[in-house]
C-alpha positions in Angstrom: -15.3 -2.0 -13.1 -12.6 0.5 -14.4 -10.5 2.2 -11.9 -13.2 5.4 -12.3 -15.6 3.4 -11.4 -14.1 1.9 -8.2 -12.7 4.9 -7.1 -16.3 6.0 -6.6 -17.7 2.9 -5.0 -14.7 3.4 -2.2 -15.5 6.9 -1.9 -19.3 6.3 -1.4 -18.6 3.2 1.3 -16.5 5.9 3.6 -18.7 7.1 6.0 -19.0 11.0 6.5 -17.1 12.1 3.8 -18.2 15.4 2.6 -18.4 16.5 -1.1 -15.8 18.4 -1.4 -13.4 15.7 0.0 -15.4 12.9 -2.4 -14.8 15.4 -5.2 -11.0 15.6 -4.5 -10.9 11.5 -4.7 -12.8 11.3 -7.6 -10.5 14.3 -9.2 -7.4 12.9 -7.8 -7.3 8.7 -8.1 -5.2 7.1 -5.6 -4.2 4.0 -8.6 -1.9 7.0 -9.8 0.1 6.8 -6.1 0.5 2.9 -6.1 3.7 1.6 -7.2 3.5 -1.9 -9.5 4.4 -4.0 -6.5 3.4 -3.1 -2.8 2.1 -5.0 0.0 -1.8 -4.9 0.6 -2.2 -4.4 4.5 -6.2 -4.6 5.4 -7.1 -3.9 8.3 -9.1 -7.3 9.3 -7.4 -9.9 7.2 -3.6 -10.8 6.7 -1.2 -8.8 4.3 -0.5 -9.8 0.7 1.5 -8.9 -2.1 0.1 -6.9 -5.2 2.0 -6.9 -8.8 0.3 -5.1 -11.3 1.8 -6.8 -14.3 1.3 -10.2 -12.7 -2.5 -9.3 -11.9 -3.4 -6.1 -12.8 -7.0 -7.3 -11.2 -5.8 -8.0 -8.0 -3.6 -4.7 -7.9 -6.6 -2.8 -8.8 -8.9 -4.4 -6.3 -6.4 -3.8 -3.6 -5.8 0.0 -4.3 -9.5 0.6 -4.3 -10.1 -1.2 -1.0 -10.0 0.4 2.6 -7.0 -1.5 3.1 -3.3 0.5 3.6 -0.8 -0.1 0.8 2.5 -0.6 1.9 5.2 0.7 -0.4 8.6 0.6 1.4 9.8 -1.5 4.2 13.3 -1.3 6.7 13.7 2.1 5.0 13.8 0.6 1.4 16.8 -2.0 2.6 13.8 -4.9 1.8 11.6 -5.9 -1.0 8.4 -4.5 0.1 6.5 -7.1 -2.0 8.1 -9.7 0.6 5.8 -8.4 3.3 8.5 -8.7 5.9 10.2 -6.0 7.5 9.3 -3.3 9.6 7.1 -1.1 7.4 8.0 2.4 7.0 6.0 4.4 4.0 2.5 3.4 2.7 -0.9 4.9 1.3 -2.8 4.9 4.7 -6.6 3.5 4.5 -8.7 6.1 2.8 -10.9 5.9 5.9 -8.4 7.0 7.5 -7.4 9.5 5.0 -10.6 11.0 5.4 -11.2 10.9 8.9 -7.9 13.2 8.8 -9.1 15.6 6.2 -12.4 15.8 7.5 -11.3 16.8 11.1 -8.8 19.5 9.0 -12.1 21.3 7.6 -9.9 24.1 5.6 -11.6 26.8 4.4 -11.1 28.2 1.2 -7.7 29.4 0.6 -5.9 28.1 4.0 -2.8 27.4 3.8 -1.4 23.9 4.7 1.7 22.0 6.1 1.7 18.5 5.6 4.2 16.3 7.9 5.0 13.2 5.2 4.2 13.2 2.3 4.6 9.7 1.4 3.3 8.2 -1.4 1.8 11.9 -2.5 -1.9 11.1 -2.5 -3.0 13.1 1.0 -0.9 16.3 -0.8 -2.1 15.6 -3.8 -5.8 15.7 -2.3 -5.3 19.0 -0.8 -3.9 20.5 -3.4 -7.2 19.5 -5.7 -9.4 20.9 -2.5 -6.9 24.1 -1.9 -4.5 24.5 -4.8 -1.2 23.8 -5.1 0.1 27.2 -4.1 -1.6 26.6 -0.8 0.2 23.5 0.4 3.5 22.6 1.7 4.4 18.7 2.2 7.5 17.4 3.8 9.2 13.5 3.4 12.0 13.4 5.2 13.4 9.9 2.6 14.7 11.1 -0.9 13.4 7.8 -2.3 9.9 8.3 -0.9 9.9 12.3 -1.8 11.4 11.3 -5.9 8.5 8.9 -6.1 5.8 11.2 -4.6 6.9 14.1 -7.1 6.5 11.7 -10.0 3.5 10.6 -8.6 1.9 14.6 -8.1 3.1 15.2 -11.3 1.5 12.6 -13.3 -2.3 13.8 -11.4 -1.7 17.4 -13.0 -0.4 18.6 -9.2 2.7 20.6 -8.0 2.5 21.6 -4.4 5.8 22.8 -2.6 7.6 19.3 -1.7 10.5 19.9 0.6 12.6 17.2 1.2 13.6 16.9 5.2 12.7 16.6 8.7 9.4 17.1 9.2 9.6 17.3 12.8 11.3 20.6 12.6 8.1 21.5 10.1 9.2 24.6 7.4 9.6 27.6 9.1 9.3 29.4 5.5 5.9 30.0 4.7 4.7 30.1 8.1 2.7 30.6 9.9 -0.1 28.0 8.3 -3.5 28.1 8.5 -3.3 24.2 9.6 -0.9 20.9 9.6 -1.6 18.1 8.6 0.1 15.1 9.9 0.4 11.9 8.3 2.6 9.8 10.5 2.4 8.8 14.2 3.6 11.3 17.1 4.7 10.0 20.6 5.6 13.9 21.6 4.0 16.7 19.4 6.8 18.9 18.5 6.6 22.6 19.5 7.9 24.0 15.7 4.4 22.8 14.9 1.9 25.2 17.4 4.7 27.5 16.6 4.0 27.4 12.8 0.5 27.3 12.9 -2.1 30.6 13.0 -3.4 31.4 16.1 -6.8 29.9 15.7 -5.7 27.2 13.4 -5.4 23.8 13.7 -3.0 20.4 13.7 -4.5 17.2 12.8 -2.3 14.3 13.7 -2.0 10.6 14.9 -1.2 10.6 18.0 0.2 6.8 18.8 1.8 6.6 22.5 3.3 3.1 23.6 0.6 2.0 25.1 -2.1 0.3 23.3 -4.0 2.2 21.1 -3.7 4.9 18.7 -6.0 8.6 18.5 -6.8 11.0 15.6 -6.1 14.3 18.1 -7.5 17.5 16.5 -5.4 20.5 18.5 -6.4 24.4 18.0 -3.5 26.8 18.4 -4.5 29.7 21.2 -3.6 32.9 21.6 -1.1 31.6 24.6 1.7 29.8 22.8 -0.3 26.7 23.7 -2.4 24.2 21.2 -5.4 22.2 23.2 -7.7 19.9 22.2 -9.5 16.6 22.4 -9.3 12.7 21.2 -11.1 11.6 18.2 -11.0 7.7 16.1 -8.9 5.1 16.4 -5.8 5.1 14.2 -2.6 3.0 13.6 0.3 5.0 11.6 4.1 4.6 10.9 5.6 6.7 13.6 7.8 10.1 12.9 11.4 8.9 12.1 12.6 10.7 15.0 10.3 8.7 17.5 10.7 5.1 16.4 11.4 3.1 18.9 12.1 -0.7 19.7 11.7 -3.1 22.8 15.4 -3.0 24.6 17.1 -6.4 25.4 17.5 -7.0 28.8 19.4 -9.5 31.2 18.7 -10.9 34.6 16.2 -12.8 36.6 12.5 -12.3 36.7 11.2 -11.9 40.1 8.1 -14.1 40.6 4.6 -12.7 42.1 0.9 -13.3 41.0 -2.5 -10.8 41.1 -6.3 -11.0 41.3 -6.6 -8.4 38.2 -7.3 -10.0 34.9 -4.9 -8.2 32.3 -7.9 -8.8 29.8 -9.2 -6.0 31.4 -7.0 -3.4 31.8 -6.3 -4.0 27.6 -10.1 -4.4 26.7 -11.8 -2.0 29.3 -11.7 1.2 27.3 -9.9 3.4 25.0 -10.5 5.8 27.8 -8.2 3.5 30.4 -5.8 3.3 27.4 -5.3 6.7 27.4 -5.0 7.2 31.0 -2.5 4.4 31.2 -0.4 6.5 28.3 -0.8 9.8 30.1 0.5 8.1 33.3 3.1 5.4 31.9 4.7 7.4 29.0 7.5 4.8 28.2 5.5 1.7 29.0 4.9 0.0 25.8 2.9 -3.7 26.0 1.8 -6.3 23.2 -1.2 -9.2 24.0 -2.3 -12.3 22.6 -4.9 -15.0 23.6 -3.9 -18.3 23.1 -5.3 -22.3 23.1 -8.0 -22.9 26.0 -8.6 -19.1 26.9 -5.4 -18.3 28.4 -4.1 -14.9 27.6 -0.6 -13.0 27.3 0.1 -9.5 28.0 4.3 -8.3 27.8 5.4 -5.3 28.6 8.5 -3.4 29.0 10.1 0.4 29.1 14.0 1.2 28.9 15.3 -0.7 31.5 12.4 -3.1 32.6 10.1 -5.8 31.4 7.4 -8.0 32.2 5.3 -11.3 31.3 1.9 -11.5 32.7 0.2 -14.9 32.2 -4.3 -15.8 32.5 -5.3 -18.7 32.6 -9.2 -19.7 33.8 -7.5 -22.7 35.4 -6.4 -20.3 37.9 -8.1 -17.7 40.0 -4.5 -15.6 40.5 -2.7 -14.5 37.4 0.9 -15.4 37.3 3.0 -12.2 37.0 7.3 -12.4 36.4 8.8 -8.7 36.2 12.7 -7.9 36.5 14.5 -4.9 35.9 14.1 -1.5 37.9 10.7 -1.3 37.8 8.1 -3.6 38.5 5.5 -2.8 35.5 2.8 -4.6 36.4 2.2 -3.0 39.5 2.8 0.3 38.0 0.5 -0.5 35.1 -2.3 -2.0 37.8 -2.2 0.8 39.5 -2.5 3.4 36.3 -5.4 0.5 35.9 -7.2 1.1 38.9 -6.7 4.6 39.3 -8.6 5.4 36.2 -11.5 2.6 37.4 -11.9 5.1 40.7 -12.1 8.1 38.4 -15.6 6.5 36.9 -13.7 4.9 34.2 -14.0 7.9 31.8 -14.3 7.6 28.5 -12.2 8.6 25.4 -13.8 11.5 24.5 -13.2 13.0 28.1 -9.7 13.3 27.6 -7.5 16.0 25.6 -4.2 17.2 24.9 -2.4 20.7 25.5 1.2 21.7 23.6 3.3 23.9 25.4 6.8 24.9 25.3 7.2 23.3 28.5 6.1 20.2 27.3 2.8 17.5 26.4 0.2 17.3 28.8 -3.1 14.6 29.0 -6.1 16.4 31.0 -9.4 14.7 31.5 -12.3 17.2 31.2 -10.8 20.4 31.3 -6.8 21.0 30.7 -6.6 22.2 34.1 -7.2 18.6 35.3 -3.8 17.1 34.1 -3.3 13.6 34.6 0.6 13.1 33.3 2.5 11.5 35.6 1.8 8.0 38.0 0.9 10.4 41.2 -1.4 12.9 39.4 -5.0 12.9 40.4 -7.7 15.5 38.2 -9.4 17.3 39.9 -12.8 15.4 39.2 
């Protein structure tokens, strides 16, 4: 098959898409956003490299797969074809592209802010749907933003392209009709409600450190607030102004053991995810089973960390923490206070923007559940 041809066997595999979305990825290919050499990321299978002059069939295959396609990694300081490296700009999974667009729903002649522009194909996309007066992407890496505007130009598009911090959004042009967000948010900046029509929305990835990413669709009120609910799962590169890395820490572990499986509190739920987020903000954790059913869960915050080990040769699960805190009795806690809420469910929860800050409700957005003492009012 020709790239034509591909393009619309993706676009017909994506659930939901609507037409007008399918029209703007048959209109605007996402080949003409793909470097030569990348990294394939799928989402089930492990990462390789694609070269188009090497194997223009493989390259092809690869850009017209629901897989993400990794063009930069350490902030260009690595060859991206390597595969190694943190990776930090791509062309997401068109999945995921259009789970985002979809949840945006623009009406005809919206205006719209897009936080990275990345490789250019999400801007270039809306600009096909909206036209390119009517959107305004930021990239905050010259090298990213040259590449994008080569890329837009070459699919017959010119949106605005501003290169910058998109935390701080564009004040000029505002307020929008919607945002759409294309990297991962730990704390949803204000500038965006601010910037946005009352009534209109932001679409973005919300990816706390806790397991588990959420598509979060927010509606700006008439309050100086922006509230609304959880949607699909998502993995994105985080905003460059909220990376963050596990700390290195010194010292003894103190040794103790519990009766709750940590398969469980990982496994349960997106809806315990979430509540563990909204209650353990800087508590990030990583897991992995290993030989004979025995399973590892680490975790760790700024100045804390813990290893917590199962093994089905043992009823009581080995626990070391040191530091501060004691994480795994904070995060057993966060575990089992969602358990005595009737384990809810993802879509019970929601988000509300303020300027006084971020808050996780379950229900309603009076029942707030930030913090490891706060208890909804169920």
């Amino acid at each position: 098959m020709n790239a034509g041809e591909r393009g619309n066997a993706l676009s017909d595999k994506i659930a939901d898409l609507g037409d007008e979305w399918r029209a703007a990825m048959h209109a605007v290919p996402r080949h003409l956003f793909i470097p030569d050499k990348a990294w394939c990321h799928p989402d089930d299978a492990p990462g390789y490299p694609i070269d188009r002059a090497v194997d223009p069939g493989t390259w092809l295959d690869a850009v017209y797969s629901d897989a993400a396609i990794v063009t930069q990694t350490d902030d260009g300081a690595s060859d991206v074809a390597e595969g190694e490296g943190e990776y930090t700009s791509s062309c997401s999974m068109p999945s995921l592209v259009a789970a985002g667009l979809g949840a945006l729903s623009p009406f005809d002649g919206d205006e719209v802010l897009e936080i990275g522009t990345g490789t250019g194909w999400t801007a270039g996309l809306l600009a096909h749907r909206l036209g390119d007066e009517n959107v305004t992407s930021i990239e905050i890496d010259r090298a990213v933003f040259d590449a994008a505007a080569e890329n837009l130009s070459r699919s017959g598009h010119e949106p605005r392209l501003i290169l910058g911090d998109g935390a701080a959004g564009c004040s000029e042009g505002a307020p929008y009709d919607q945002v759409h967000v294309t990297c991962g948010v730990l704390e949803v900046p204000y500038a965006w409600v601010e910037q946005t029509r009352v009534g209109g929305v932001i679409v973005l990835p919300w990816m706390p450190r806790w397991e588990g990413g959420y598509l979060t669709k927010l509606t700006v009120t008439g309050d100086g607030t922006a509230v609304g609910r959880f949607h699909t799962g998502v993995a994105y590169m985080m905003l460059r102004s909220q990376r963050w890395s596990p700390p290195q820490l010194d010292g003894s572990y103190r040794d103790s053991a519990s009766y709750l499986d940590p398969r469980r509190v990982v496994r349960s739920s997106t809806g315990a995810g979430i509540a563990i987020a909204a209650t353990l903000p800087d508590v990030s954790g990583a897991y992995a089973d290993q030989d004979d059913g025995e399973f590892h869960l680490s975790l760790w915050s700024g100045d804390s960390d813990a290893q917590v080990h199962y093994s089905p040769a043992f009823k009581r699960v080995a626990v070391l923490q040191r530091g501060a805190r004691d994480l795994w009795d904070e995060l057993e806690a966060a575990y089992l206070r969602w358990v005595s809420w009737g384990g809810p469910d993802r879509a019970r929860f929601g988000m509300t923007v303020s300027p006084d800050g971020q808050h996780i409700w379950l229900d309603t957005p009076a029942n707030t559940v930030n913090g490891s003492s706060a208890e909804p009012g169920l």
